[in-house]
Every structure is written in C-alpha cells, then in structure tokens.
N, C-alpha and C positions, 0 to 999 in steps of 0.2 A: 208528425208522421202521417196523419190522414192527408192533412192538406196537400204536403207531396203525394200522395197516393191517389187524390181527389186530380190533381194535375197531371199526373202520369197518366191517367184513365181517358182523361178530354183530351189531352194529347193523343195517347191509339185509339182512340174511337172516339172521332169528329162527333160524331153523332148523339154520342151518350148523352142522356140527361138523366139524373138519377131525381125521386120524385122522394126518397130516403135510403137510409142506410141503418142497420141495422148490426150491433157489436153483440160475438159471442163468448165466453172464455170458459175456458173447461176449470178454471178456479183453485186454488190449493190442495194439495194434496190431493188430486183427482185419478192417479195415476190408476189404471183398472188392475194390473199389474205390478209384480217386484222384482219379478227375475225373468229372466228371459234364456230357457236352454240352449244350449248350443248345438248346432248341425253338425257331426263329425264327418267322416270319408265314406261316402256312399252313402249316407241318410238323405232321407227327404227334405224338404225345405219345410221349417217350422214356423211360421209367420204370427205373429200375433200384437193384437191392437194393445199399445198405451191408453190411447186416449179417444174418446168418440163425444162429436158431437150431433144430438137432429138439432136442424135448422127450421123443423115444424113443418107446416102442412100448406105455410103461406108464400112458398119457393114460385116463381113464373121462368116459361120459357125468354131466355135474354136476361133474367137475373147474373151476378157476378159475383163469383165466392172468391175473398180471396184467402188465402189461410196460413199460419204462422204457424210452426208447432217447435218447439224445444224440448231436449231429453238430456238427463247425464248420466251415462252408461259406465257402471263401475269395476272394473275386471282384476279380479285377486289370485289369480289362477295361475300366475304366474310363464303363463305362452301367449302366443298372438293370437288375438279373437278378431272377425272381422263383422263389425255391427252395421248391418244394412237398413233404411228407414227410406219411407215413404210417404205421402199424404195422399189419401185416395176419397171416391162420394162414393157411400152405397145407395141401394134402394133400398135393405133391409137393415135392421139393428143387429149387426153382425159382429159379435163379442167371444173371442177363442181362438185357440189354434187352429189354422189353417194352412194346405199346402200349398195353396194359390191365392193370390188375391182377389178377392172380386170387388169390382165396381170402377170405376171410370180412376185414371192416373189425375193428378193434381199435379204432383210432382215425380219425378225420375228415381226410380228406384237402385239410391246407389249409400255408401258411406266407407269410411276410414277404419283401418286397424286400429285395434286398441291394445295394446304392449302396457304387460304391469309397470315395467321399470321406466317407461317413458311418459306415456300417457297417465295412468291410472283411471284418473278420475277425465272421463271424454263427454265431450259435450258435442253434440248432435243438431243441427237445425235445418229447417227445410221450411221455400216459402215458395208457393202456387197461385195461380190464379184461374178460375176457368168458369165458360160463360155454360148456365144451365140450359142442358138441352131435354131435356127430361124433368120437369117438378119430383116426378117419385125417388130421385137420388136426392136425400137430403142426409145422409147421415156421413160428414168427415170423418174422421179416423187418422190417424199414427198409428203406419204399421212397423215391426221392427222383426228382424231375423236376427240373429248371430251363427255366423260357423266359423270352424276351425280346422286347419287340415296339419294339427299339429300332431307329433305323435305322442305330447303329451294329453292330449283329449281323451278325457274316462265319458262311457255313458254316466249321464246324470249333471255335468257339469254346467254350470251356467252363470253367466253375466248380471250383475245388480241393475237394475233403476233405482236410483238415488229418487225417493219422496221430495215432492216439494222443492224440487230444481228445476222445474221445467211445466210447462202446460203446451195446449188445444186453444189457439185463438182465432176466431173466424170471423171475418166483415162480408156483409151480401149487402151488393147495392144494386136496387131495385131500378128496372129500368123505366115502371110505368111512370 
C-alpha cells in the first residue's frame, strides 16, 4: 500500500520529494464515541467526531496528510437511518457535538442508508488527501451525522458505533 501510494504521489506531483513520512493510527478501541443520535424532521444537524488525531506541532506548509478512516455503524431501530461521514483538519482539539463542521474538508461529506433488515451492520470508509496550507490545522477527525425522516423516529433515538471495527489512520509526507 505505501509503495503504491509513494508512486501515486511522484506521479501527481513531478516535483515531490519527500525527506520522510510519517504513520499515525488512532489504535483499538479508540472510538471517542458509541452512539450517534439521530436528526429527525426539522432538527439541526448533530455532527460529531469518532475519531481524532493531532499530528503535533512539526506539520510545514506543502506537507501531505493523507488519511484513511473506517467505522461500522449499527442500526436496530428498525427504519432507515441515513449515516453521513466525513474527514476533516482542525486548528483546534475539537471533540463534541456540533452543528457545523469546522476546519478544512479532507474528504466530501456524504454516506449511505442503513435499513435494519438489509444492512444492519454498515460499514462506512472515507479516504482524502490534502496538501497543508496552514501548520496550525493539525488535528484530523471522523466526523459522523445520522438523520432520519422516518416517521418512525422518537426523540432520543440513535445509531451504534460498533467498538473496535474501525479506526483513524493518517500518513504525512513531509516535503522538506
């Protein structure tokens, strides 16, 4: 996987030389989270981080994050849930519900229905790559929403994170 990834890289950027690289993984059982409420009809957007990583204090502009995140999202609830995920860079250590995301996209903020009877058990991935324009964004994140415009949707309801089915993995390849 690197190696392809190291070729992929000198392929769209003639230019690149990397001086090292650098692997991070958010590790077992990391998940910050276990459930994830859902949005019913007319509610605000609930967003909240699975996983975060800082990448430290030693990030340069032209650095290159690329980032891997996996999640299995578990729905017992029996109507259609629609679980959205994204991988985003903050500047700050931003951990909790939120109605917005903040900090720079990684990746597109999009995902699949989860149907008890078809799905159940969903699994989620998302992979980004994006060149640092800012040092002070060093913190990745999985962010995850679920809504439902079912009219079986009660307040309170909400969607599982399956423990230890997924992580936060992030390579930065340094361009000095």
């Amino acid at each position: 996987m690197m190696k392809i990834l190291v070729v992929f890289l000198v392929t769209l950027f003639p230019s690149f030389s990397y001086a090292w690289t650098t692997e991070y993984n958010s590790g077992n059982h990391s998940e910050l989270i276990e459930v994830i409420p859902i949005k019913g009809i007319g509610a605000s957007n609930r967003n909240e981080v699975v996983y975060q990583i800082d990448l430290g204090p030693d990030l340069e502009i032209g650095d290159i994050i690329f980032a891997n995140a996996e999640i299995q999202a578990t729905n017992e609830l029996g109507y259609l849930v629609s679980v959205v995920t994204q991988i985003r860079v903050n500047n700050t250590n931003f951990v909790g519900p939120s109605s917005s995301i903040p900090g720079l996209e990684i990746t597109e903020e999009n995902g699949p229905n989860v149907e008890t009877t078809v799905t159940h058990h969903s699994v989620h991935t998302k992979v980004g790559t994006i060149v640092v324009t800012d040092p002070a964004y060093r913190y990745v994140s999985l962010w995850v929403r679920a809504n439902s415009w079912s009219t079986l949707f009660r307040y309170g309801d909400a969607i599982e994170i399956d423990g230890d089915y997924g992580r936060l993995s992030v390579l930065v390849f340094s361009n000095n």
